[in-house]
C-alpha positions as CSV (number, residue, x, y, z in Angstrom):
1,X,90.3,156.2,163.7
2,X,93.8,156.2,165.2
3,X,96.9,154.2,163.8
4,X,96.9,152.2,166.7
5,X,93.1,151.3,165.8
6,X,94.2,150.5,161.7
7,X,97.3,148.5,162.8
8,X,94.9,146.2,165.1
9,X,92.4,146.1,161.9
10,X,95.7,144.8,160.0
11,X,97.1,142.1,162.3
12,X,93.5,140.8,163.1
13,X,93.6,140.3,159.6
14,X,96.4,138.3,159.1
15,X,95.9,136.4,162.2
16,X,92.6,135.8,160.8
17,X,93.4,134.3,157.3
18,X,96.7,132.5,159.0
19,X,100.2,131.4,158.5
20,X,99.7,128.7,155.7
21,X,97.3,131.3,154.0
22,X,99.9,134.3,154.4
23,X,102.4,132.0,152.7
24,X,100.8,131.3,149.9
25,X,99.7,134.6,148.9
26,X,103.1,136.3,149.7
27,X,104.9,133.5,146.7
28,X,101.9,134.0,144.4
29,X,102.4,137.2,144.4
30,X,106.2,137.2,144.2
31,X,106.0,135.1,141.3
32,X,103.4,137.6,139.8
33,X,105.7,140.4,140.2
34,X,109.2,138.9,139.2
35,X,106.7,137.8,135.8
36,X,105.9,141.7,134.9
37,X,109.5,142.7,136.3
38,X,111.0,140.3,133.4
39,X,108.5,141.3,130.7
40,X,109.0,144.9,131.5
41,X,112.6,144.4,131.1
42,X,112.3,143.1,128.0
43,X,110.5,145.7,126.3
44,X,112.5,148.6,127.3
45,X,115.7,147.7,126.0
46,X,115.7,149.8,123.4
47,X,119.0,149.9,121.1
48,X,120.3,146.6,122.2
49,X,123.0,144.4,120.1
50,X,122.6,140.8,120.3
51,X,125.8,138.6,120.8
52,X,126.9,136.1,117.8
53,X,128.8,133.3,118.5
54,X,131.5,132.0,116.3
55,X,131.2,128.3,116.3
56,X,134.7,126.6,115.6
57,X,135.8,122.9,115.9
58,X,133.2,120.2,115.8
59,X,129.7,120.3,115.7
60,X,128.0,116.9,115.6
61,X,126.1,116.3,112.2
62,X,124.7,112.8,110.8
63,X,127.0,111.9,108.3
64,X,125.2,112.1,105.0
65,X,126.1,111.9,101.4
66,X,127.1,115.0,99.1
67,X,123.8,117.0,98.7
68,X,123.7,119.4,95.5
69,X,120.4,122.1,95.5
70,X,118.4,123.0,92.7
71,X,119.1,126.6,93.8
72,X,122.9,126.9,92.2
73,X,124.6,125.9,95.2
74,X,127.7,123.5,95.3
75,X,127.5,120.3,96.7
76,X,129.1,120.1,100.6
77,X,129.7,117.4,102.9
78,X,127.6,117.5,105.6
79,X,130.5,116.0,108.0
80,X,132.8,119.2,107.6
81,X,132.6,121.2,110.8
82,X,132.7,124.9,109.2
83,X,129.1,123.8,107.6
84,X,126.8,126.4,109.9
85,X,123.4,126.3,108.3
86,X,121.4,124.3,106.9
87,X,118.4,124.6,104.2
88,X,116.0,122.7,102.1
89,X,116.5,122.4,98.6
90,X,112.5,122.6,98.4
91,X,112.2,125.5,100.6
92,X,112.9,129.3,100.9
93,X,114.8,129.5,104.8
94,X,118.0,128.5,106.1
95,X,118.6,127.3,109.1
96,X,121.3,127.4,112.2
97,X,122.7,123.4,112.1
98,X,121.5,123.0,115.7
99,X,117.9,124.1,115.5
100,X,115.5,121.7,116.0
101,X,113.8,122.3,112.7
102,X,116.5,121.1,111.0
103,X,115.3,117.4,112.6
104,X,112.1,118.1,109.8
105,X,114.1,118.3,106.6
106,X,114.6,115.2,104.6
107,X,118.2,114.3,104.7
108,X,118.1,113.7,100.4
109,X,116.7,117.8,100.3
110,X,118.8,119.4,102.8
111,X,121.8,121.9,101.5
112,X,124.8,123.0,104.3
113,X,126.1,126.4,103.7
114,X,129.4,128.0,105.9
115,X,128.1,131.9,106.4
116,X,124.9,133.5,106.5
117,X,126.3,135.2,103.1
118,X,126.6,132.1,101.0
119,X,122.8,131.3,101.9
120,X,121.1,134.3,101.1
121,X,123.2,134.2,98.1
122,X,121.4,130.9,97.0
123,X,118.2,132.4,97.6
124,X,117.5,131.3,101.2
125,X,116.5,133.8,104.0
126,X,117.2,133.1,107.7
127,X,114.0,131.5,109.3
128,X,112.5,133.3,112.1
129,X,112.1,129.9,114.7
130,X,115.2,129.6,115.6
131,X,117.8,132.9,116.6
C-alpha cells in the first residue's frame, strides 16, 4: 500500500463522516484534552507556595451585637473591619469572613477573630471548605 493509497483511505474518510461531523469531534476532543492538560498541571506542581492576601479597609459584615465564646475569647464587634475569621462558639473551625459557610452559623454563636493566631489560640482550627 502506497501513501498515496492511505491518504485517499484518510480523506474518503472524512469526506465520508462530513463537515458538521468533523466539527464536532475536533471540539470534543479539544475540550478533552485541555481537561487532562489542566489536571496534569495541577498535580505536578510540586513545591508551590500559595499567595495570602492581606485584606485591609472594609469588608462588609451584618452588624451584630458583641458576641463573647465559651472558648476564653474576648468579646469583638463584628462591624470592625480588621475582624478576618469567623468561628462558632459551638464548633471546633474557624472560618475566612467571606466564606460561604459562614452564612450557616447562627449570628448569637458566632465569634470574629483578627489573625489566624488569635483563633487557634481559642481552640479553633482552620476549616478545610474554604482556602
Amino acid at each position: 500500500m502506497s501513501i498515496q493509497e492511505i491518504q485517499d483511505k484518510i480523506k474518503s474518510f472524512w469526506e465520508g463522516i462530513g463537515k458538521d461531523t468533523t466539527v464536532a469531534l475536533i471540539i470534543i476532543l479539544t475540550g478533552v484534552g485541555g481537561y487532562f492538560i489542566g489536571i496534569y498541571s495541577k498535580t505536578t506542581e510540586v513545591g508551590v507556595t500559595p499567595v495570602l492576601i492581606k485584606i485591609e479597609g472594609n469588608i462588609p459584615i451584618q452588624n451584630t451585637p458583641s458576641i463573647s465564646s465559651s472558648k476564653n475569647t474576648t468579646s469583638t464587634n463584628p462591624g470592625d473591619s480588621s475582624l478576618l475569621y469567623v468561628a462558632s462558639k459551638n464548633g471546633t473551625k474557624y472560618y475566612p469572613v467571606d466564606c460561604g459557610s459562614v452564612s450557616r452559623i447562627n449570628e448569637e454563636n458566632k465569634v470574629f477573630f483578627e489573625s489566624v493566631e488569635k483563633a487557634e489560640n481559642a481552640g479553633y482550627t482552620r476549616t478545610t471548605s474554604c482556602k
